[in-house]
Every structure is written in structure tokens, then in C-alpha cells.
N, CA, C and O atoms as a GROMACS GRO file, in nm:
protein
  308
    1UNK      N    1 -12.045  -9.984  18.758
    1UNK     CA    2 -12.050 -10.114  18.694
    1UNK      C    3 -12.020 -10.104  18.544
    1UNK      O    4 -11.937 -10.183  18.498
    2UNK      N    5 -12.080 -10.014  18.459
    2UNK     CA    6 -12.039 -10.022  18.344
    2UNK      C    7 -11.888  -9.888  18.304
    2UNK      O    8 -11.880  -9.765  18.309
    3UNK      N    9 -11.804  -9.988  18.271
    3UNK     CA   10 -11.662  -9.915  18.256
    3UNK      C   11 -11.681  -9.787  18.134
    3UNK      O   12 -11.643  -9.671  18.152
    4UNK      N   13 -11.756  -9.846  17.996
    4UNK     CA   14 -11.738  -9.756  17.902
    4UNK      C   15 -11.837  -9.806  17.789
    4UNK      O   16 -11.869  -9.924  17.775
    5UNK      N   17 -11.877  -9.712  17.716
    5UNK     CA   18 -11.943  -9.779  17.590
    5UNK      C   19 -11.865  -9.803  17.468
    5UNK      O   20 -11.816  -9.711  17.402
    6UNK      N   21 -11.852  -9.970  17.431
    6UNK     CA   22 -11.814  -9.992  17.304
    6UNK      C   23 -11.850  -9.965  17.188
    6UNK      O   24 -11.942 -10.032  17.144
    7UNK      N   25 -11.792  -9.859  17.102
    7UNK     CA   26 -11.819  -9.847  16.959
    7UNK      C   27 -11.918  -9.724  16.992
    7UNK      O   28 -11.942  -9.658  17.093
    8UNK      N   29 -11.959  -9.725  16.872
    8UNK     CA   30 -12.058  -9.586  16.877
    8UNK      C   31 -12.141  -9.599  16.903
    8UNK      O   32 -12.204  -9.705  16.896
    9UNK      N   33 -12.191  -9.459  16.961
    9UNK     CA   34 -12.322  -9.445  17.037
    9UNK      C   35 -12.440  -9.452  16.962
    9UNK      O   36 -12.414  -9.422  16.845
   10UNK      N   37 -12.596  -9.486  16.982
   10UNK     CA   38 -12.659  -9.478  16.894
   10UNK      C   39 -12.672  -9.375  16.775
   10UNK      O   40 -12.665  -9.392  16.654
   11UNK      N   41 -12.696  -9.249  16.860
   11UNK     CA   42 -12.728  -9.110  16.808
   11UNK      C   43 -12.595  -9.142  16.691
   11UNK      O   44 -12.646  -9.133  16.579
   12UNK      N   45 -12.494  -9.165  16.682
   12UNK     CA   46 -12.353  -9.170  16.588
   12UNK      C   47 -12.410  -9.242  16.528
   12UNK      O   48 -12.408  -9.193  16.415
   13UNK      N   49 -12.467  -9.336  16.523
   13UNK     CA   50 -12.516  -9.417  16.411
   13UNK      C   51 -12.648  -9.355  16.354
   13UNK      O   52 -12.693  -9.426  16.264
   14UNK      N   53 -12.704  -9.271  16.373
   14UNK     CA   54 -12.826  -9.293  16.341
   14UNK      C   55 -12.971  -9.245  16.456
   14UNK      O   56 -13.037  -9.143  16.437
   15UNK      N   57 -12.985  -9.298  16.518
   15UNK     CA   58 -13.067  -9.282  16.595
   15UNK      C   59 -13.138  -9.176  16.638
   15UNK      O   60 -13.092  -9.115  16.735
   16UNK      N   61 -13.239  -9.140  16.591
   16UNK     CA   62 -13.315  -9.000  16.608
   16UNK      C   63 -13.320  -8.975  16.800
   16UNK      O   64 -13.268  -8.878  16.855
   17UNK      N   65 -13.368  -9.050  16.849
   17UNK     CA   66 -13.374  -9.013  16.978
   17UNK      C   67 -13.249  -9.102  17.030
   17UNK      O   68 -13.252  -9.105  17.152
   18UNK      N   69 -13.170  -9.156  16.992
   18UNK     CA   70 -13.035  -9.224  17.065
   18UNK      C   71 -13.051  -9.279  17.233
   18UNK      O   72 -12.967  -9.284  17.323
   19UNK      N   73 -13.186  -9.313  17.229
   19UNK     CA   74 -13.234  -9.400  17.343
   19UNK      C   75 -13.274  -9.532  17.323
   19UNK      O   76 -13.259  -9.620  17.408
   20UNK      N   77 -13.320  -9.550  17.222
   20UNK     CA   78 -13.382  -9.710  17.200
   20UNK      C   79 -13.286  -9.809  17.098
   20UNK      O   80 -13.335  -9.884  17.014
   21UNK      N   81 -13.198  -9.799  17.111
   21UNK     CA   82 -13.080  -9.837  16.967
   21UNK      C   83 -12.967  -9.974  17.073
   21UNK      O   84 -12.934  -9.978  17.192
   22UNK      N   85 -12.940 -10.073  16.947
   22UNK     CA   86 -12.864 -10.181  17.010
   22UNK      C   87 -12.731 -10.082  17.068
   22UNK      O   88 -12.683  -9.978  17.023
   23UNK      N   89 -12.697 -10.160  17.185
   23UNK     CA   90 -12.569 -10.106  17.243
   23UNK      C   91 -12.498 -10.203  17.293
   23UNK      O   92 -12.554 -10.306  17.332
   24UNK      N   93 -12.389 -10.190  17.299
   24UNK     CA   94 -12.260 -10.300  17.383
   24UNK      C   95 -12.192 -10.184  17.472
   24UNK      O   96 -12.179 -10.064  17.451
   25UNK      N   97 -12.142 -10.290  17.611
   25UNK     CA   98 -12.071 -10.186  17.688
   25UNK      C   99 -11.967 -10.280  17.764
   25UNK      O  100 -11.984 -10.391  17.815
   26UNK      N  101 -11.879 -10.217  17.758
   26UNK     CA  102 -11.747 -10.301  17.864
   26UNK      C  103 -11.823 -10.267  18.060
   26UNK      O  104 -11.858 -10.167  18.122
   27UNK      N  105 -11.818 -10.402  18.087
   27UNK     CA  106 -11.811 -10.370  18.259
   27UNK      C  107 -11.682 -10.359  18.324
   27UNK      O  108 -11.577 -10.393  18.270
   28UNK      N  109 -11.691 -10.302  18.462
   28UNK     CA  110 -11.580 -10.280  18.546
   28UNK      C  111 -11.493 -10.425  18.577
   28UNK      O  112 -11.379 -10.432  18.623
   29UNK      N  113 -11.578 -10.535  18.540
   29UNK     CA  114 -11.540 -10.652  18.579
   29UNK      C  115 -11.450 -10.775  18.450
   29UNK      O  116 -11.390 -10.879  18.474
   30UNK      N  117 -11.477 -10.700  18.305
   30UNK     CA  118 -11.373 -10.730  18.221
   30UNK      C  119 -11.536 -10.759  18.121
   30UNK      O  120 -11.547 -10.722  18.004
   31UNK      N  121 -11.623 -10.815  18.181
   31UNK     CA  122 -11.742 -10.857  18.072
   31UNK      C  123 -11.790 -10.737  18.001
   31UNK      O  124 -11.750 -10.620  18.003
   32UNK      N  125 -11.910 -10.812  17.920
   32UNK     CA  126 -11.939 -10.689  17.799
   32UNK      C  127 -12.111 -10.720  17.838
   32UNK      O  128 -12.151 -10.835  17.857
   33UNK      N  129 -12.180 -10.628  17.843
   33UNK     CA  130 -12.317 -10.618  17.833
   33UNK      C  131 -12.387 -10.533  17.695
   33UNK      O  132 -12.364 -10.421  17.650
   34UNK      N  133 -12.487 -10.650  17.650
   34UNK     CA  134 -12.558 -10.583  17.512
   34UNK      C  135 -12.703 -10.583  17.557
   34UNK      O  136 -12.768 -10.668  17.617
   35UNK      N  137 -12.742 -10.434  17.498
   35UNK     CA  138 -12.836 -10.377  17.487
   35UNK      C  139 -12.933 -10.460  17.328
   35UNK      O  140 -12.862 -10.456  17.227
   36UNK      N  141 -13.045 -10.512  17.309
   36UNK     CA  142 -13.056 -10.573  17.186
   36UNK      C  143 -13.218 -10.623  17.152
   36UNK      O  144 -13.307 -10.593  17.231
   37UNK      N  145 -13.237 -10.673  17.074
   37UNK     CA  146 -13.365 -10.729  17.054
   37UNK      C  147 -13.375 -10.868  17.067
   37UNK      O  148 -13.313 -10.946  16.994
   38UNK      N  149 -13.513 -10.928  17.232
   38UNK     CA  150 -13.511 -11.014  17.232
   38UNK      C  151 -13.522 -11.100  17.147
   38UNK      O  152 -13.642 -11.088  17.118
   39UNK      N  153 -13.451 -11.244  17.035
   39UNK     CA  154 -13.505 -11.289  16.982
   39UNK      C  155 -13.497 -11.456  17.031
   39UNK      O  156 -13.544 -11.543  16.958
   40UNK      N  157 -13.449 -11.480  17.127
   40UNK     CA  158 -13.495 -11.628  17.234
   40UNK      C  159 -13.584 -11.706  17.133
   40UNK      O  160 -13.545 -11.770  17.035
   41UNK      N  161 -13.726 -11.688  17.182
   41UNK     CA  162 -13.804 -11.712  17.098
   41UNK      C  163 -13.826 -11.772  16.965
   41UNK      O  164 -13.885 -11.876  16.939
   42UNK      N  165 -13.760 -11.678  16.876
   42UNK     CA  166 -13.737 -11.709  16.742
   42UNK      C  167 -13.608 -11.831  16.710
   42UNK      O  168 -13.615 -11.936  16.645
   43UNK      N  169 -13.479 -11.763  16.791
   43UNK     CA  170 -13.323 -11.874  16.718
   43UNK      C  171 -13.296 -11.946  16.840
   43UNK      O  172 -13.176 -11.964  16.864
   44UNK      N  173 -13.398 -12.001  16.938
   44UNK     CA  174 -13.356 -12.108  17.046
   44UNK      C  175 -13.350 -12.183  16.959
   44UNK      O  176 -13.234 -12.217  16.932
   45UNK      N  177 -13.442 -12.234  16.887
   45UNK     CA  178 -13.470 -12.391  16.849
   45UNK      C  179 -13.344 -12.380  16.733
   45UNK      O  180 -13.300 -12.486  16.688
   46UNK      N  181 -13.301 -12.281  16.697
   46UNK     CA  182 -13.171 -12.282  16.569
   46UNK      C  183 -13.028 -12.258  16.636
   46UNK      O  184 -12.934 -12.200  16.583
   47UNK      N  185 -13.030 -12.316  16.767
   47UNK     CA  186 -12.902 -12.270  16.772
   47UNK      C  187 -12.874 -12.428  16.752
   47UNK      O  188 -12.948 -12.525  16.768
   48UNK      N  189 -12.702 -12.414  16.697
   48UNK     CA  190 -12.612 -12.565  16.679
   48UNK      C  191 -12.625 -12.663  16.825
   48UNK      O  192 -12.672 -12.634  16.935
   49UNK      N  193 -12.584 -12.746  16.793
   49UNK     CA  194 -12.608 -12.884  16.891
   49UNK      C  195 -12.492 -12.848  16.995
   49UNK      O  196 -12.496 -12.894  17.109
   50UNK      N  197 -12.400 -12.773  16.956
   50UNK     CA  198 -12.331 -12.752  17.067
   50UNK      C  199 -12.302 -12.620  17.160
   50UNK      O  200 -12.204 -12.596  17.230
   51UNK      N  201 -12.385 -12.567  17.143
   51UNK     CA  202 -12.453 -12.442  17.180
   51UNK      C  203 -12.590 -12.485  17.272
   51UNK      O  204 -12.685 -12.556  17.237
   52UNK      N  205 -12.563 -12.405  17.423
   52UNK     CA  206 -12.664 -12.375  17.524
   52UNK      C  207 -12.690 -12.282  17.585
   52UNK      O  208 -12.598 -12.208  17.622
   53UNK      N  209 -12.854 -12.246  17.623
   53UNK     CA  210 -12.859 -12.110  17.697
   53UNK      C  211 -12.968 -12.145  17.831
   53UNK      O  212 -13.081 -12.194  17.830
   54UNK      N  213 -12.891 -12.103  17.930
   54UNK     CA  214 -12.949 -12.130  18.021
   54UNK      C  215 -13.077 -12.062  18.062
   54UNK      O  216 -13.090 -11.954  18.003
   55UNK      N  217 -13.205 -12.099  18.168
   55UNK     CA  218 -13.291 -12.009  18.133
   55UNK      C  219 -13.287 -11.901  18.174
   55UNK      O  220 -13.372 -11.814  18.156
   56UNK      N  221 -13.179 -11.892  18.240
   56UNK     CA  222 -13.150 -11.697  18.271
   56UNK      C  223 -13.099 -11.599  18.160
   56UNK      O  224 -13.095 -11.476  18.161
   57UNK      N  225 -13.062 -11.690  18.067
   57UNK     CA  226 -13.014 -11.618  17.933
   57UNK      C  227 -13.108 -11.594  17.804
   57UNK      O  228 -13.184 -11.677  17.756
   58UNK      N  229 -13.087 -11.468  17.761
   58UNK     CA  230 -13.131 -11.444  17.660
   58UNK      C  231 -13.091 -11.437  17.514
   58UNK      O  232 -12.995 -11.364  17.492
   59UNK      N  233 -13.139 -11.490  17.425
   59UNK     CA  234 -13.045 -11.480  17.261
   59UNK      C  235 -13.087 -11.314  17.252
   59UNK      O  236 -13.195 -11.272  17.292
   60UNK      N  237 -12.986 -11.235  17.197
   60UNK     CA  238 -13.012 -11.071  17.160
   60UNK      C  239 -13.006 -11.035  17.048
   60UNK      O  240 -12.976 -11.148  17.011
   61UNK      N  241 -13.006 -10.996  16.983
   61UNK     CA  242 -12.962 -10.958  16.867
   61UNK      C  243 -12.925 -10.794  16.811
   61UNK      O  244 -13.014 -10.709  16.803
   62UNK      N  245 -12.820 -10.773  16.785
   62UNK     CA  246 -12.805 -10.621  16.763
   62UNK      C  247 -12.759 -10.626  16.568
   62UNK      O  248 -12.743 -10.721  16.491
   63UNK      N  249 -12.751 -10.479  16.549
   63UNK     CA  250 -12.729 -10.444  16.413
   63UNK      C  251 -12.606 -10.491  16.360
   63UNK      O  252 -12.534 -10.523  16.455
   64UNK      N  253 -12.550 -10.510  16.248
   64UNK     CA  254 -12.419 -10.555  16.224
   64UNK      C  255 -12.304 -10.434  16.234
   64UNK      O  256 -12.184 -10.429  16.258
   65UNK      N  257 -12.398 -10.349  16.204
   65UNK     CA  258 -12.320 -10.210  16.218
   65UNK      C  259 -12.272 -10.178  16.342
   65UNK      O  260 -12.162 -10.134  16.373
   66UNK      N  261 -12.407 -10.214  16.437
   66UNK     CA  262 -12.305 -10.184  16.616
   66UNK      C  263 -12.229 -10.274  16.611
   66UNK      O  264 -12.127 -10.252  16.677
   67UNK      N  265 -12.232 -10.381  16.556
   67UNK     CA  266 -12.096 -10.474  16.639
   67UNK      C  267 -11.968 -10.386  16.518
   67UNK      O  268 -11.855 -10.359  16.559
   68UNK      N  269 -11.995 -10.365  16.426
   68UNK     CA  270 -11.850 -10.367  16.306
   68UNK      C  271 -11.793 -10.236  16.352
   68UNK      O  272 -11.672 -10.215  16.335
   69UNK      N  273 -11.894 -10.121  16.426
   69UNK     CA  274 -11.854 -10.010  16.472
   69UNK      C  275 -11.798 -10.017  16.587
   69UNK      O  276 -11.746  -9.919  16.639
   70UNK      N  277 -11.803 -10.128  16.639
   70UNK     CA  278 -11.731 -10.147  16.774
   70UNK      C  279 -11.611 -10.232  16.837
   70UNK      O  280 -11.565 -10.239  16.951
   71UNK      N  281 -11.572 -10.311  16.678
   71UNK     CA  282 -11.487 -10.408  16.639
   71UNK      C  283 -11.365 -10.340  16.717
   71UNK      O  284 -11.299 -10.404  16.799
   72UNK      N  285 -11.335 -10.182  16.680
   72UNK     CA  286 -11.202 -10.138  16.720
   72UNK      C  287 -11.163 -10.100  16.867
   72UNK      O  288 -11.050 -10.088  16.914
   73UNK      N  289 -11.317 -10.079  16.946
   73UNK     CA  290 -11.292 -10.063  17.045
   73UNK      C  291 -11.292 -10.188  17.145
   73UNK      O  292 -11.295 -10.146  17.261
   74UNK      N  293 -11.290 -10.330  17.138
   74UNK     CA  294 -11.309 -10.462  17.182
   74UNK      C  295 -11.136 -10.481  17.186
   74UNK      O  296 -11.074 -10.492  17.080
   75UNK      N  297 -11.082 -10.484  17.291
   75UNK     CA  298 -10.985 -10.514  17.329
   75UNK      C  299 -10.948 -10.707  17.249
   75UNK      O  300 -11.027 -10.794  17.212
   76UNK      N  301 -10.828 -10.704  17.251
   76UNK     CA  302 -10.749 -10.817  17.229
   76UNK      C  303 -10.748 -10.939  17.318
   76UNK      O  304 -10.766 -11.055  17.281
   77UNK      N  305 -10.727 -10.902  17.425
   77UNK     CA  306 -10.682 -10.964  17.559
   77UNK      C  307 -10.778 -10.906  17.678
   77UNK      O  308 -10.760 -10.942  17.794
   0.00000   0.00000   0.00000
């Protein structure tokens, strides 16, 4: 199910034990799954008026660094 990991791995960033660290990953199926900190809770009530999350969804939040480190590996198309 999961094709590959986008961008760098925790431990590359940082991560003393490179187990508990935000992650993004390409699936076999074209989607992307993130690893992150629930924050639901906190930016439901802030998301824009045209913005929805269903209740199977979660708001996540990862570092700016995993996403900017992973900018190059996020395909185009």
C-alpha cells in the first residue's frame, strides 16, 4: 500500500529515534498519507467557510520542514 516515502526521513531531519517524527508517503493508489499531530480540535472551528472535514477526517499538522523537504519529491501530475 504505501509506494514510497516523500522527502526525508525523520532520522535526516533530525530525529533522535526517527520513529515519532511528521511523515508523508505516496500510496500505490496515486494518494499521499501524513503521519502528523492531531490538531482537529484546535483549527476545526478556524478553518475558512469553504473548507470541510468530514467526521472521518482529521486536521494534521506536520513541520514546515517535512513538507519543504519533500516539495521535490511530490510529483507534478
Amino acid at each position: 500500500m504505501i509506494k514510497r516515502r516523500i522527502g526525508a526521513s525523520p532520522r535526516e531531519r533530525g530525529s533522535m529515534s526517527g520513529q515519532t517524527c511528521p511523515d508523508i508517503f505516496e500510496l500505490n493508489d496515486g494518494n499521499f498519507a501524513v503521519i502528523g499531530t492531531d490538531a482537529t480540535a484546535t483549527l476545526d472551528g478556524a478553518l475558512p467557510s469553504d473548507a470541510g472535514r468530514a467526521d472521518y477526517e482529521r486536521i494534521v499538522v506536520i513541520t514546515r520542514e517535512t513538507l519543504i523537504r519533500a516539495k521535490a519529491d511530490i510529483p507534478d501530475a
